[in-house]
NUTI-341966 format. One record per residue (C-alpha): x, y, z. Coordinates in nm, 4 decimals, padded with zeros to 6 digits. Layout:
<atoms>
ATOM east north up
ATOM X Y Z
...
</atoms>
This chain:
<atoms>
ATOM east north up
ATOM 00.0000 00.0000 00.0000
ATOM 00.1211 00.3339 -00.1114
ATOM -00.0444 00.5234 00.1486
ATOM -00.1894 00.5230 00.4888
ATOM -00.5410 00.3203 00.4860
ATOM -00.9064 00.5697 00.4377
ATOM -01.1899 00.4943 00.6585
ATOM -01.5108 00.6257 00.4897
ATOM -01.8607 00.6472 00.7070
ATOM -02.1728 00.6950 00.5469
ATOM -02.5289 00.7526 00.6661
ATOM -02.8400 00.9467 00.6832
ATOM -02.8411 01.3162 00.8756
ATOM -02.8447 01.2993 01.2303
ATOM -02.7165 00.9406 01.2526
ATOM -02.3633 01.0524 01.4366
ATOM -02.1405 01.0906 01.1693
ATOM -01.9196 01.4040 01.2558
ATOM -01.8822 01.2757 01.6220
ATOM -01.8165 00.9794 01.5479
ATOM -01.5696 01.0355 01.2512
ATOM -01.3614 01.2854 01.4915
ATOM -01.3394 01.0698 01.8138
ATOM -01.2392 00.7432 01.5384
ATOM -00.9785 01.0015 01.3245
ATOM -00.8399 01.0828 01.7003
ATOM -00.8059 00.7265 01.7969
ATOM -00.6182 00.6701 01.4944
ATOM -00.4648 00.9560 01.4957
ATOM -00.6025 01.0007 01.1303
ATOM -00.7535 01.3232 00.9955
ATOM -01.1149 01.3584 00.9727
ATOM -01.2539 01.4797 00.6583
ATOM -01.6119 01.6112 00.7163
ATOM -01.7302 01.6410 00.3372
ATOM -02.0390 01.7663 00.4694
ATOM -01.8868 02.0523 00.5754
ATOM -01.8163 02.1745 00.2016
ATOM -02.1658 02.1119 00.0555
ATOM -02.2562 02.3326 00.3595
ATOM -02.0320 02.5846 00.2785
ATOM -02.1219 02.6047 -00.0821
ATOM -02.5235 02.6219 00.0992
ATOM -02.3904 02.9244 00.2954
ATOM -02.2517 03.0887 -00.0158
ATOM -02.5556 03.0585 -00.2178
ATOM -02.7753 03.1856 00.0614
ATOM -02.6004 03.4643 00.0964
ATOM -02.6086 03.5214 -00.2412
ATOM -02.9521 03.5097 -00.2635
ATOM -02.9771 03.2123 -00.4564
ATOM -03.3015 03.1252 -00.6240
ATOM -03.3073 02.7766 -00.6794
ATOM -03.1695 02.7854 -01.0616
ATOM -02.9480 02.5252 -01.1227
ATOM -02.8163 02.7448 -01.4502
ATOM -02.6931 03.0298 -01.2308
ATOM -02.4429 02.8227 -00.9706
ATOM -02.2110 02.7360 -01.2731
ATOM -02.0453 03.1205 -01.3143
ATOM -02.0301 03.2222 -00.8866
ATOM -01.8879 02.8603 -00.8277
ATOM -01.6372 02.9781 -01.0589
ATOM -01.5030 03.2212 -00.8938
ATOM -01.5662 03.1467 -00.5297
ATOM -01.3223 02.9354 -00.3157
ATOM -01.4479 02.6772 -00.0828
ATOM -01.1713 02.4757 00.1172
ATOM -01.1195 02.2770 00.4524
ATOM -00.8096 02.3486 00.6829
ATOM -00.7092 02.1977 00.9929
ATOM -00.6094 02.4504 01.2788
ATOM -00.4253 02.2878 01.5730
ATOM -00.6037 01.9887 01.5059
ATOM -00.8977 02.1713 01.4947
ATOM -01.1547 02.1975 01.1330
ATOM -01.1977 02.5011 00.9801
ATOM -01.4386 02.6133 00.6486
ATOM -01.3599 02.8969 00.4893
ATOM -01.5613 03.0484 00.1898
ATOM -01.3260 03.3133 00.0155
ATOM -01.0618 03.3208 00.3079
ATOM -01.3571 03.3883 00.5489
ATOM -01.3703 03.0957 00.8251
ATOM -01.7333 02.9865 00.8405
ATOM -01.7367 02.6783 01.0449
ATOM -02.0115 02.7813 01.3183
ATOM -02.2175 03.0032 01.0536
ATOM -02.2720 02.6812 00.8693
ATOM -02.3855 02.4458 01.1143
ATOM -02.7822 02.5096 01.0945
ATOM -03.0578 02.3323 01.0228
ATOM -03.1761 02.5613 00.7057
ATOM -02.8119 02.5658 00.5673
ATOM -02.8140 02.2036 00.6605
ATOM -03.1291 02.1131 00.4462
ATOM -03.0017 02.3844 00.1599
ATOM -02.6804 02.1349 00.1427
ATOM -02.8704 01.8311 00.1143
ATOM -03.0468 02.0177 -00.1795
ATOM -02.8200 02.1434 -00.3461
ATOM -02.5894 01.8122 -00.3348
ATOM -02.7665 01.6646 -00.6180
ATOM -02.6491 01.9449 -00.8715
ATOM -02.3922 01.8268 -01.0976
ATOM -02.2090 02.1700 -01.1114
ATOM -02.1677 02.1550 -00.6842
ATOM -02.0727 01.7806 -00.6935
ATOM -01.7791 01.8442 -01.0132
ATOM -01.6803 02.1285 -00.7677
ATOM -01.6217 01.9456 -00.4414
ATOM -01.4571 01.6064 -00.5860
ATOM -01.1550 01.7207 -00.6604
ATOM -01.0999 01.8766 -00.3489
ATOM -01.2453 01.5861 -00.1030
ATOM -00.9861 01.3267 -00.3164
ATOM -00.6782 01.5922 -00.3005
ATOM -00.7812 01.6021 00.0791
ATOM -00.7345 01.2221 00.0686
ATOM -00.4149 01.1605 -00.1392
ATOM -00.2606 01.0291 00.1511
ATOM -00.4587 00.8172 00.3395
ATOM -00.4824 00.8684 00.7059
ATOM -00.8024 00.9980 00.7075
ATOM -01.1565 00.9250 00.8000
ATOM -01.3865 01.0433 00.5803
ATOM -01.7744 01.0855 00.6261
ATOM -02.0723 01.1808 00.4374
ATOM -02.3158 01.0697 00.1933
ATOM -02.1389 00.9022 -00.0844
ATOM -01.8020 00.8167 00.0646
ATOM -01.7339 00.4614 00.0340
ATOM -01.9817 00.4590 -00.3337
ATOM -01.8458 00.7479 -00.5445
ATOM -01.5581 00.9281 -00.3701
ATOM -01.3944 00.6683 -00.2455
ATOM -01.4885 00.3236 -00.3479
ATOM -01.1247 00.1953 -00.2826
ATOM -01.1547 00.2654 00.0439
ATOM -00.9640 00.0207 00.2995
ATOM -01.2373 -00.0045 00.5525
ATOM -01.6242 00.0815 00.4920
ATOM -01.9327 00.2175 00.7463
ATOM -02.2757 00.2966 00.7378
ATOM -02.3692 00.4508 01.0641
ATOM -02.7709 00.4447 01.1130
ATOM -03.0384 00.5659 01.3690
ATOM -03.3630 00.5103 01.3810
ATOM -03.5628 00.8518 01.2882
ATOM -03.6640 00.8878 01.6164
ATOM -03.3457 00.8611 01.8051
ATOM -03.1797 01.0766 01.5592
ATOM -03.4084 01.3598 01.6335
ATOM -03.3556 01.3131 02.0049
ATOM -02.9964 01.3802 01.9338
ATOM -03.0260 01.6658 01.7298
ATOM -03.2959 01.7970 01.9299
ATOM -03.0166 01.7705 02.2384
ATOM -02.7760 01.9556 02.0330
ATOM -02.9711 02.2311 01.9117
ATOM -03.1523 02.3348 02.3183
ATOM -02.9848 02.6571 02.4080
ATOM -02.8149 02.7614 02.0638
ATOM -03.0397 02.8782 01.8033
ATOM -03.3452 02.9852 02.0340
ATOM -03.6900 02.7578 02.0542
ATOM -03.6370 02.4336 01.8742
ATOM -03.9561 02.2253 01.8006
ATOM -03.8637 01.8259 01.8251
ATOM -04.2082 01.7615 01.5261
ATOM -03.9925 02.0684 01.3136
ATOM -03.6814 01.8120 01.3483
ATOM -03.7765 01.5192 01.2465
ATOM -04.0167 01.6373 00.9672
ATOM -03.6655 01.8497 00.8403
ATOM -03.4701 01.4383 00.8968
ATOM -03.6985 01.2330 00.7026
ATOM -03.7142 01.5628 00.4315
ATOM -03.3021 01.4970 00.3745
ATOM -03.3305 01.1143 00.4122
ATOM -03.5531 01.1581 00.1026
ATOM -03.3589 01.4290 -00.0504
ATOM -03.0576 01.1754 00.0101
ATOM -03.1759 00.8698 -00.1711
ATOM -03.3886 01.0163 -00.3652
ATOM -03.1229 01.2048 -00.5750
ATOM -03.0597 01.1041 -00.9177
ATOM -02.6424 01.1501 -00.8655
ATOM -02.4479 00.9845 -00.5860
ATOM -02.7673 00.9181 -00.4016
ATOM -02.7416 00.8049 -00.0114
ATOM -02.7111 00.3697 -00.0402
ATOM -02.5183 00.1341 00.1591
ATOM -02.2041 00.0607 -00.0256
ATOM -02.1665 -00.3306 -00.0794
ATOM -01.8605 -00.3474 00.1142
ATOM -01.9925 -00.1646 00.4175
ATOM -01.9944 -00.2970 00.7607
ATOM -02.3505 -00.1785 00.9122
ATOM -02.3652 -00.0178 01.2137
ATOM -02.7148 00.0748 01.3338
ATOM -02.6245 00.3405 01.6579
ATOM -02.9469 00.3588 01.8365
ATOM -02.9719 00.2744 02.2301
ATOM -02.5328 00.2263 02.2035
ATOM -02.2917 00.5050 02.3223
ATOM -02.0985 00.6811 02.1307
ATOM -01.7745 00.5048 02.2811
ATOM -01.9183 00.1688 02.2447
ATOM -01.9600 00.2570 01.8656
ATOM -01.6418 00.4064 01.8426
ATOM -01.4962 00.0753 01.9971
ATOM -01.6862 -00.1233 01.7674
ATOM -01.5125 00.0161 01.4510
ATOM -01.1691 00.0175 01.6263
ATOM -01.2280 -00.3404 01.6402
ATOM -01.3291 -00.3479 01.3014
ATOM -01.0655 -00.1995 01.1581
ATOM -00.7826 -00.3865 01.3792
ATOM -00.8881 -00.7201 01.2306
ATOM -00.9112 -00.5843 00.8698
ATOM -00.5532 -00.3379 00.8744
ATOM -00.2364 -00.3881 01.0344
ATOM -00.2700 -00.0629 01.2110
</atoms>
């Protein structure tokens, strides 16, 4: 192997992925590659450009706007034209906006290139939608991390109390099962559970006991 191994997790919103992905990448001591972060970034862009939901008018701003991922002291930062928009992008309307606009060809043609160049090396645990199908179906070790819909609105219900005002649990799930069917319902790279993929459904376990789970995973498949 010419590199160090990639660990890709895939799943639905809400299902633990970013957690997860950072406390694995730390175990490893692998770099976590949040892919979700850029489609959210390119949300954030077109929001506050006042995007209108053409497809045709993406092509020219996507141009000439830079989206990239950076790792500060270990810690991940998005920046949209040198500005660093990591909290600004972690909403649920910018959330729902990325799942939306994940299924243009123009935002996907974008992002590739960067997630891969992110990847060159291996050492790095990569999450998202289409990670172990389309951007990295060589990948060394494969995940799809699940939730049921109601446990995955508990959790995102938990996380949102007490930072962006009145949250209404009905509002989140009704906004889940919207992306789950934005997410496999998308004609490109649509949300499926690669072949390969060791299933792990995270509902009722901890997050270390997941964690552990993959660790053991892993350990029997790579000579880590």
């Amino acid at each position: 192997m010419n590199r160090r191994p990639i660990i890709t997790i895939d799943g639905p919103a809400g299902a633990g992925k970013s957690t997860i992905s950072k406390l694995l990448a730390s175990r490893l001591s692998f770099i976590c590659l949040d892919t979700g972060a850029l489609y959210r970034a390119e949300a954030y862009r077109l929001k506050c450009e006042g995007w209108k939901g053409k497809a045709e008018t993406i092509a020219a701003s996507s141009r000439i706007t830079k989206v990239a991922i950076k790792y500060q002291e270990g810690r991940l930062q998005v920046m949209v034209d040198g500005d660093d928009v990591t909290e600004k992008i972690r909403t649920e309307e910018i959330g729902l906006l990325a799942s939306t606009i994940s299924a243009l060809p123009e935002i996907r043609e974008k992002l590739l290139p960067i997630q891969r160049k992110l990847a060159a090396a291996g050492g790095v645990v990569a999450e998202g939608r289409d990670m172990g199908t389309v951007v990295f179906p060589d990948a060394d070790v494969k995940f799809y991390l699940d939730a049921s819909v109601e446990e995955r609105t508990e959790r995102r219900y938990r996380e949102m109390v007490g930072k962006d005002g009145p949250v209404n649990r009905v509002d989140i799930e009704n906004d889940l099962i919207l992306r789950d069917r934005q997410d496999r319902g998308r004609s490109i790279a649509p949300l499926v559970i690669p072949p390969d993929a060791v299933i792990v459904d995270s509902s009722g376990l901890s997050i270390s006991e997941v964690v552990d789970f993959m660790i053991s995973v892993i350990e029997r498949v790579l000579p880590l």
